[in-house]
N, C-alpha and C positions, 0 to 999 in steps of 0.2 A: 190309463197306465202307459200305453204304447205311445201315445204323445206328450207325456212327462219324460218318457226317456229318451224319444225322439228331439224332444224340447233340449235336456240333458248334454245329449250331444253336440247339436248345434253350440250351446252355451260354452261348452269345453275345446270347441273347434276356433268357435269367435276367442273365448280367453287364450289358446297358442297362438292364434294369429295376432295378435296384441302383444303378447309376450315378444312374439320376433321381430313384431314393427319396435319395440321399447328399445329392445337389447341392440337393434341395428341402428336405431335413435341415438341410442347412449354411445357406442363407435363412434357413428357418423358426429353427433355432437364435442366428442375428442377430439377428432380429424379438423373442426373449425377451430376451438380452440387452438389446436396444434400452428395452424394458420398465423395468430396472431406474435407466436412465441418464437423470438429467434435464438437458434443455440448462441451460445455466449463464448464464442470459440477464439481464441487466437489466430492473428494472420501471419505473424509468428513466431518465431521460439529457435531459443541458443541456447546449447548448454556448454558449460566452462567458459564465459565467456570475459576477453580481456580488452576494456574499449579504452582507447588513449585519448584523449581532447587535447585539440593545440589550438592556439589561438597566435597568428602572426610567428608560426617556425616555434613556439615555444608551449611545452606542455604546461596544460591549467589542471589537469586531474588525470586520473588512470582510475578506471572500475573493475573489479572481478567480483564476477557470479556467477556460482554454479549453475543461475537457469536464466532465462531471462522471457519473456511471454509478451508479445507486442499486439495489440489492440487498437489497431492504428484503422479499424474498417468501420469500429461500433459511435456512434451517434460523438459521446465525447473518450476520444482517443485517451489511451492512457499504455504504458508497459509498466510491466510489475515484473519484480523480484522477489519471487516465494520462497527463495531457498537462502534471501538476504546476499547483503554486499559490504566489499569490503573497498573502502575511496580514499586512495591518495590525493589531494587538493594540493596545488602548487599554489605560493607567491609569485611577483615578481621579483623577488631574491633568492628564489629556488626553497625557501623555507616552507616544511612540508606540515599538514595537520590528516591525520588519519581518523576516519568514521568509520565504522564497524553497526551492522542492525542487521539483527535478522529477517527483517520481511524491511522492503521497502517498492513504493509505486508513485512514477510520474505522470501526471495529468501532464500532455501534452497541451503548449499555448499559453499556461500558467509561467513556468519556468519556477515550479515549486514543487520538490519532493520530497515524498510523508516515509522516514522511516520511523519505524516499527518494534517494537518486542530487542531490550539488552543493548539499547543504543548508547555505545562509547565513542568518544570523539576526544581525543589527545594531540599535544602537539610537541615539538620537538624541545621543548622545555617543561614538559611533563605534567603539564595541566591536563585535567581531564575532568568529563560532564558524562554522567552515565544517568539514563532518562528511561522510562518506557516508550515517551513520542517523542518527536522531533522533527519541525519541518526545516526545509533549508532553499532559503527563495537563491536562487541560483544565481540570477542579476544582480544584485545588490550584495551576493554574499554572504547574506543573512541568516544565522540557525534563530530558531523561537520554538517555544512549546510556552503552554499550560500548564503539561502535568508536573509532578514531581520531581526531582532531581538532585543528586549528591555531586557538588564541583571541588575539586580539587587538584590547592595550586599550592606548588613546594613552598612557596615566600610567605603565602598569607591564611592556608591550612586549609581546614574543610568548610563546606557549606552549604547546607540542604535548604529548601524550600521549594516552594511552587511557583513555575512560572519564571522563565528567564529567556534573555533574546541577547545577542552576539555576531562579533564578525566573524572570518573561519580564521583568524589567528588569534582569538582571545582577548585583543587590543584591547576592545570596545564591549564592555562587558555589563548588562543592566539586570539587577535583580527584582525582582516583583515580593516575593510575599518570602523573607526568608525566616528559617527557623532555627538556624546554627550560628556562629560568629564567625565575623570575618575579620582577620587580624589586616592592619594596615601592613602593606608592604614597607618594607626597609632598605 
């Protein structure tokens, strides 16, 4: 009996010491994990922020956003706009087209930006595209999406469908998959 309990103990000594190699195991084991993971942090960050673009003495756009989050250190750079932007786009005849989204983010390199969530885009003759997405390759001018969309143009009325691509004055305008009517302009 005195060596069953003797036994006993040893047994209940050997299982806490095991218990505390585990538990410092399972730390120490986080601590390497943690190793691999880099915070995902901004390098960084404006808030109210009002950026003017010129191009040769003459502005090409004006942005405002309430935050702005620059990401310019992580593997593929990118600045995001979580609080959404509000973009004046100039012509060269000063003719203006305004974008309004609420989230939008630029992959740096691309010269392509994905707005986001209640995306309107109007122009000074009162056409207007309101989308959930919308990219807008910035070289070329170009807005395109996929998804959904209601356009509307005083001349030729409304017209939904999915999927449409454009310049940023409406000039050049190609529809994909529509499901409304389009009246011929007059």
């Amino acid at each position: 009996m005195k060596l069953l309990k003797h036994n006993w103990r040893f047994f209940k000594s050997i299982a806490f010491v095991a218990l505390l190699f585990l538990c410092s195991c399972e730390s120490t084991f986080k601590d390497v994990q943690k190793i691999n993971f880099s915070e995902f942090s901004p390098s960084g960050e404006a808030d109210s922020l009002t950026l003017k673009y010129t191009d040769s003495g003459r502005i090409k756009a004006v942005l405002i956003s309430p935050k702005m989050l620059d990401y310019a250190t992580v593997e593929f750079p990118f600045t995001e706009f979580p609080k959404g932007v509000d973009v004046t786009l100039y012509d060269v005849k000063g003719k203006r087209t305004f974008v309004k989204a609420d989230y939008a983010i630029s992959f740096k390199g691309t010269d392509i930006i994905d707005l986001r969530q209640n995306v309107r885009i109007s122009s000074e003759t009162n056409q207007l595209l309101e989308t959930e997405q919308l990219y807008y390759d910035q070289k070329n001018e170009w807005f395109f999406t996929e998804k959904n969309f209601k356009f509307t143009d005083p001349k030729s009325g409304n017209t939904t469908g999915q999927g449409i691509d454009f310049n940023k004055d409406f000039k050049k305008v190609n529809f994909q998959r529509v499901k409304g009517l389009l009246n011929e302009a007059k």
